[in-house]
Each structure stands twice: as C-alpha cells, then as structure tokens.
C-alpha positions in Angstrom: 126.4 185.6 77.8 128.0 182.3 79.0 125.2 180.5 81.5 125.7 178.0 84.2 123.0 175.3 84.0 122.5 173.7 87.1 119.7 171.0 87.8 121.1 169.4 90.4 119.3 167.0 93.5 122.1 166.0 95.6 121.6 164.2 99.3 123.8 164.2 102.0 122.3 162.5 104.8 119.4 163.7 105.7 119.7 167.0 104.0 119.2 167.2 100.0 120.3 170.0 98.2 117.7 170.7 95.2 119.0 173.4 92.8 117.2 174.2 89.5 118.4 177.3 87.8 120.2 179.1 85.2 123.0 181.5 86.5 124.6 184.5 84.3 128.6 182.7 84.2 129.7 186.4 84.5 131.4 188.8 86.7 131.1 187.4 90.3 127.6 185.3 91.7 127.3 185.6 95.3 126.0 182.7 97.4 124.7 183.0 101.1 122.5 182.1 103.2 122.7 180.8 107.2 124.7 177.9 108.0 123.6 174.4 106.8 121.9 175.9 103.6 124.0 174.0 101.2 125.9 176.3 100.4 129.4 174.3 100.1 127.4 171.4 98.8 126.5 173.5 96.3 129.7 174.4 94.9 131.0 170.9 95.7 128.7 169.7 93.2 129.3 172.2 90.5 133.1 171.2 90.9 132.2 167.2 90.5 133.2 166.4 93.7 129.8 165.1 94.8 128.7 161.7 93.2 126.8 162.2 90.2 122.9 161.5 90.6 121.9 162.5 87.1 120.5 165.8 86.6 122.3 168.4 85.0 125.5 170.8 85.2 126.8 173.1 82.1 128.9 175.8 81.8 128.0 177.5 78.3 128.2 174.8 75.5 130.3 172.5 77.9 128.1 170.2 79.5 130.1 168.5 82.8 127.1 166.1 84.2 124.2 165.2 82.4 122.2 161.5 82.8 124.6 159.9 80.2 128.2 160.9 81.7 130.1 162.9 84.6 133.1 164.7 84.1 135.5 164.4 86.8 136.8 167.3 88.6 140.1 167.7 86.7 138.3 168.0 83.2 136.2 170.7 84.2 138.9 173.3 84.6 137.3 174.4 88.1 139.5 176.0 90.9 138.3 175.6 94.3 139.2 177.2 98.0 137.5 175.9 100.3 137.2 177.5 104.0 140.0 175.3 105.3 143.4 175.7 103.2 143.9 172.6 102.7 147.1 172.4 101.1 150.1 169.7 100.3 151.5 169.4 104.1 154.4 167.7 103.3 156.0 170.5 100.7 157.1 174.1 101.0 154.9 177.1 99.8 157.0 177.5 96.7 156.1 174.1 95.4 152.1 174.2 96.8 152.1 177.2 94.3 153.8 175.6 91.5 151.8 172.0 91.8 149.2 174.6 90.8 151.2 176.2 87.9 152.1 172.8 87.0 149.0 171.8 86.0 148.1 174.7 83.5 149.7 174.5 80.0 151.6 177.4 78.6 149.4 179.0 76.4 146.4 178.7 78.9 147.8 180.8 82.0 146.3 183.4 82.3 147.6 185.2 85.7 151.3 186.0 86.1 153.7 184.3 89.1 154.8 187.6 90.3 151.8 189.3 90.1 149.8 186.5 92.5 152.5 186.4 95.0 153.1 190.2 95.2 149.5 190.9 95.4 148.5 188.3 98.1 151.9 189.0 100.1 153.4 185.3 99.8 157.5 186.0 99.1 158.2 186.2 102.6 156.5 182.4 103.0 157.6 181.2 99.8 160.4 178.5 101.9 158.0 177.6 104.8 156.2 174.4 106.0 152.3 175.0 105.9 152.5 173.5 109.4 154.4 177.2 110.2 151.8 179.2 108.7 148.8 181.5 110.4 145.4 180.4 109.4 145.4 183.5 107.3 148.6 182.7 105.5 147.1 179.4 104.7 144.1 180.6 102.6 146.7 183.1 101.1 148.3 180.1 99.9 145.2 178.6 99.0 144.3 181.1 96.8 147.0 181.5 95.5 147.2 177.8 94.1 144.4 177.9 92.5 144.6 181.0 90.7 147.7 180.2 89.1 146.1 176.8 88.1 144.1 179.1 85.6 140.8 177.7 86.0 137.9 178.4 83.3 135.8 178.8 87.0 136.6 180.0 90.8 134.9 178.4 93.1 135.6 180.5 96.7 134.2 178.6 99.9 134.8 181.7 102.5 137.9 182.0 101.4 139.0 185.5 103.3 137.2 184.0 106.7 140.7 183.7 108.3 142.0 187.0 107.8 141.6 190.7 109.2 140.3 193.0 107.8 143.5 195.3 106.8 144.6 191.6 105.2 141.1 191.0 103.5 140.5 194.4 101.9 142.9 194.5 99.2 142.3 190.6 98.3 139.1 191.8 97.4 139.8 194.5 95.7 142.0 192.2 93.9 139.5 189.5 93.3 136.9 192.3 92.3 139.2 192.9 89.3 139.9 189.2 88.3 136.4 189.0 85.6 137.2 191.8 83.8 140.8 191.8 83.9 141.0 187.9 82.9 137.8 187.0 81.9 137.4 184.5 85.4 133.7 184.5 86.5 134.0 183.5 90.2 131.0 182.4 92.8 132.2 183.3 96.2 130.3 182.7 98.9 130.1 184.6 102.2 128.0 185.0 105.0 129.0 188.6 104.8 127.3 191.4 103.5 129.9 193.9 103.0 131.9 190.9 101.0 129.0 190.3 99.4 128.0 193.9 98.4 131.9 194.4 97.4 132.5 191.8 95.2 129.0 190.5 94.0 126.9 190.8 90.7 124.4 188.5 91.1 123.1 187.3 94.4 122.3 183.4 95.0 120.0 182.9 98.2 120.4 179.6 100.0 117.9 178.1 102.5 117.3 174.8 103.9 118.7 173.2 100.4 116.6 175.4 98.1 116.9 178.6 96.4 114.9 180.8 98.0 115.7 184.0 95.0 118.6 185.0 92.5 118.8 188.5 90.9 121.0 191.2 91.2 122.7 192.0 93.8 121.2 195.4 94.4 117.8 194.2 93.8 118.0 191.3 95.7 119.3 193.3 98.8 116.4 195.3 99.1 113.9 192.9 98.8 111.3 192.4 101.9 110.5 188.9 101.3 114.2 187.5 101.4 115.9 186.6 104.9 118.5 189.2 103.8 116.1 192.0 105.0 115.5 190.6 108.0 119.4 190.6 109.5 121.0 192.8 111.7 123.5 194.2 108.5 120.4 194.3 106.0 121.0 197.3 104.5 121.6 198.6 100.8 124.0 199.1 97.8 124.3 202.2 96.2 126.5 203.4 93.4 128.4 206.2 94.1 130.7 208.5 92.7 133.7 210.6 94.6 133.1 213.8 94.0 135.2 215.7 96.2 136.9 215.5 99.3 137.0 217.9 102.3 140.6 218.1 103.8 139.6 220.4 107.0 136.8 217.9 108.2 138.7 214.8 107.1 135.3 214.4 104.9 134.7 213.3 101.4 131.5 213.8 99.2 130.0 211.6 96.7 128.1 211.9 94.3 124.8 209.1 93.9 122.8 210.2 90.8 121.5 213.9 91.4 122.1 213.6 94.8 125.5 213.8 97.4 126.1 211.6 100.1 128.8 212.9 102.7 131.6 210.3 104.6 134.1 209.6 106.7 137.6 210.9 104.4 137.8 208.0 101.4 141.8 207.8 100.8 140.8 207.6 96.6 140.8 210.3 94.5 138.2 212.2 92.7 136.3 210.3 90.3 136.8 206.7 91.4 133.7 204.8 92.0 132.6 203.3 94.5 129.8 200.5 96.4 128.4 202.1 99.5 126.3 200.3 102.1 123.5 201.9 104.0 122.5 199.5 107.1 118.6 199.8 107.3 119.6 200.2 111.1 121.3 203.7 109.9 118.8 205.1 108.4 115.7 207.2 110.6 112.5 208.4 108.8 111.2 212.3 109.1 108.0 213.8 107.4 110.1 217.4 107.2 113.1 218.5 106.1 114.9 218.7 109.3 116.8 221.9 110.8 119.1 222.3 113.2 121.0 218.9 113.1 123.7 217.2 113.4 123.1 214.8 110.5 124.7 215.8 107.1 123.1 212.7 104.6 119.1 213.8 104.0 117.9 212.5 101.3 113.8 212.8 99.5 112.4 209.7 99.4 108.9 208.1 98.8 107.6 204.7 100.4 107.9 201.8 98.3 106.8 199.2 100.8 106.4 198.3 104.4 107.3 194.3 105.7 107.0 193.1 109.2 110.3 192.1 111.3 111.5 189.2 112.9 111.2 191.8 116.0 107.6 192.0 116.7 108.8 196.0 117.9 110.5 196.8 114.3 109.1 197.4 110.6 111.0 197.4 107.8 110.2 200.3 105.1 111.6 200.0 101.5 112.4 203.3 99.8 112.8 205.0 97.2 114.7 208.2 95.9 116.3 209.6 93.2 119.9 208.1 94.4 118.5 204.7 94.5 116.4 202.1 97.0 117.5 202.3 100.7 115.6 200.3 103.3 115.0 200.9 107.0 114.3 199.9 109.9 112.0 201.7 112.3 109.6 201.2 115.8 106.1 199.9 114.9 105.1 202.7 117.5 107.1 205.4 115.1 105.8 203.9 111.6 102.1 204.1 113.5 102.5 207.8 114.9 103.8 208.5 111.8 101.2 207.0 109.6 104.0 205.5 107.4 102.4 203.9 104.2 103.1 203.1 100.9 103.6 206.2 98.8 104.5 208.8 100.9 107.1 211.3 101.3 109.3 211.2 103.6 113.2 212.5 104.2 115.8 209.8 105.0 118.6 210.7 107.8 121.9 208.9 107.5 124.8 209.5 110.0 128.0 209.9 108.2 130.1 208.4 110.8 127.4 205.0 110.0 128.3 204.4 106.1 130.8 201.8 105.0 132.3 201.3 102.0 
C-alpha cells in the first residue's frame, strides 16, 4: 500500500498547523473539520505551495520535502481545486482545459478528453469567457483542468460547494469511480457528511491545526469522542445491498447483512450497492418490539456506549446490530426512564421517509 508521510509544522499567522501522520495513499481520504481547522493549509502544504519549514512530506518512495530539499509544486505531479475556480481569465474554456492537457506527456494521460467534458457537462461552454460562467460552471472547469493534467494526486478544496445538488450528484459518482478506474487516490475535503460518507475511505479529523483522529470512515463516524458525533447530521454509514424494489409503494428494499432496511424508491436496479446514512436524529430507542406502527425500519440492537451532548437535554447512544453500528440521539429524561446502559437490548426505529443515500 502506497502511504503519504506527512510531518508537517506549518504557521500562518497566528495559527500553526501541526500534522504528524501516515495516511493510506488509496481510494479517497476525507478531511473535515469546522472552519479555520487548517484544513486548506493542509492540503496547501502537501501540494508545496506553503514555504518549506523542514519536516517531512512523501508519497510512497517519493519524498517531496524533507530537511535537505523541497520539491516545487510542478514536480510533484499534484492537481489541485481549490474552493474558488480560479482559472486563466483571459482565455476560453477550451484552452483552460487544454493548458491542463498540455502539461501531461502522451504516455502519462490517463483520463480521456471526451470522457471529462461529457461527464462534467462542459461542450456547451467549451467557447466562453470564465467571466460568463455561473459559479458552478467555474469549478466544472476547475475540475476539469486538473483532471486532464493527470496528476499522480487530487487534491479537492470543496470543490462541488458551488453547485446543486442534481449538478453535484453525478460528479461524485464520477469522482467515486476515479481510484479504481485510474488508479488516482484523491483527498477531498468537505464540510459535508453525505459528501463525505459518499466518496470517503478514510476519514482525516481537523481541529484548531491538529489531528484530532484518522481511521475509516465508518469507524470514525460513529465514534463518541470526535466532534463528528456531536453535529446536527452525525449519523452513520451502512453498507447496503438493493434487494428489491416495490413498484406499488414507490419503495425499495435493501439488504444490510441479515437484515433489510426499507426506502424511499432507489432508481438502480437490483444488486447495485449502495452507502446509506442513518442521522442519529432518525433514529428512536424501544425496549419492545413495537406493534401497530407506522415505522417500517426495526432493527435488534444492543448498547455499545452512551456519550453526553453538546445539548445538556440530549445523549448520544452508540449501537450495535447485526447490520452494522448506528448511533442516536435521544432525551436524557428518555435514556433515564428507560434505564439505557451499556449492553442492553433495545429495538431501533428508523422512518423510511428519514434515510438518505
């Protein structure tokens, strides 16, 4: 497995960034974290476009900064979008594309012209000024560039902020598929969760500068002790399965382990698989199977853990079943009438009309 090395201490002002750690250069690392965690400093620095302070960046056998030399940002073979397009003003779309194909010898491109500008929707902008383009248009362009630049490593500063959602889902998709498909590891960082749960393998938690934890994304999402837990969309990722769909209630099943989760109608067929969130603000707690309901997701579980809130009125209660870890969020007056604790067994209730893929 390929490994980014970072040991980096990089200041800014007031605010130092101080990253030690080895990342899995593989599939797609998340990065988040609230607003001035250095998170863009972050990847500013693993592209070399910070001044070099010593310390340490390398990508497998390739070592890009180290306390004898600094490789600038063209030798690394790094593409970056950052949250503003920031693209060549002064030429066309066409030729902000091909600065970017330019720059990649023959035998080292790896994605295809047409390809990139059918799947991010650019032939209808291909003669237009930037200074004529939407926001959103802009980062398509963005993107575009440097994907066709071929870069070892994708660096993606929010890249899909701009855009709607009917706009951002199939660029995801998309850049889901871009590791496996061309061997490009990407770190993409978002401050949101369904992006995150979408797209990510491995989870990177910034705070204040420091990492406060790395893991996989799944087990990272339900941890108590991270911020994550304690935001509004905290929820979980489980691996699911389509299983089957029903037409008359517009409803499709999936399959999670032994166990079947029921949605809102999922326009893939049979078989595909698929990430599912569960908010932990979805999900309500009952010691017996319930009757008589309107709810079609129950699920066995057992306690795992309880955490205080932010909310002095909430708790949050890890869980686990045979589908995976879920997490919720319930009343401190409900986890004390109910006696919740670690260990016991309890049924999980999630609203269909509440899951998100």
């Amino acid at each position: 497995m390929t490994i980014l090395d970072l040991r980096l201490r990089t200041q800014r002002g007031a605010f130092e960034l101080v990253v030690d750690e080895r990342l899995p250069a593989t599939g797609i690392i998340a990065v988040s974290g609230p607003s001035g965690a250095g998170k863009t400093l972050l990847l500013r620095a693993i592209a070399g476009l910070e001044p070099c302070h010593g310390g340490r960046v390398a990508y497998g056998d390739d070592i890009w900064q180290d306390t004898q030399a600094c490789l600038p940002p063209h030798r690394r073979n790094v593409g970056m979008v950052f949250q503003e397009a920031r693209l060549f003003e002064h030429l066309p779309v066409e030729a902000n594309l091909r600065y970017g194909l330019r720059r990649t010898p023959l035998r080292e491109r790896r994605l295809n012209w047409d390809e990139i500008v059918a799947t991010l929707d650019l032939a209808p902008l291909l003669r237009h000024a930037p200074a004529r383009l939407s926001g959103g248009e802009r980062q398509r362009v963005a993107l575009g560039r440097a994907l066709l630049a071929g870069p070892r490593l994708l660096l993606l500063d929010e890249p899909l902020s701009a855009l709607d959602r009917s706009r951002k889902e199939p660029l995801l998709t998309f850049l889901a598929g871009l590791p496996s498909r061309y061997g490009m590891p990407l770190i993409y960082v978002s401050h949101q969760v369904e992006e995150l749960i979408q797209l990510g393998d491995h989870l990177v938690l910034l705070e204040d500068g420091r990492v406060s934890g790395h893991g996989p994304l799944g087990a990272m999402l339900r941890r108590l002790d991270l911020s994550l837990a304690r935001r509004e969309d905290a929820g979980a990722m489980v691996m699911a399965v389509i299983d089957s769909h029903d037409e008359p209630y517009h409803l499709t099943r999936l399959r999670v382990a032994d166990q079947h989760l029921t949605v809102s109608r999922v326009a893939r067929p049979v078989g595909t698989p698929l990430r599912l969130q569960i908010h932990a603000r979805d999900v309500s707690l009952t010691l017996e199977p319930p009757t008589a309901t309107t709810i079609l997701n129950v699920l066995p579980c057992h306690i795992t853990e309880l955490a205080a809130s932010d909310n002095p009125a909430q708790v949050l209660v890890g869980l686990e079943s045979n589908g995976g870890a879920l997490l919720a969020r319930v009343t401190r007056k409900s986890c004390d009438q109910l006696r919740l604790r670690s260990g016991l067994a309890v049924y999980a209730q999630i609203k269909s009309v509440a899951l998100t893929l």
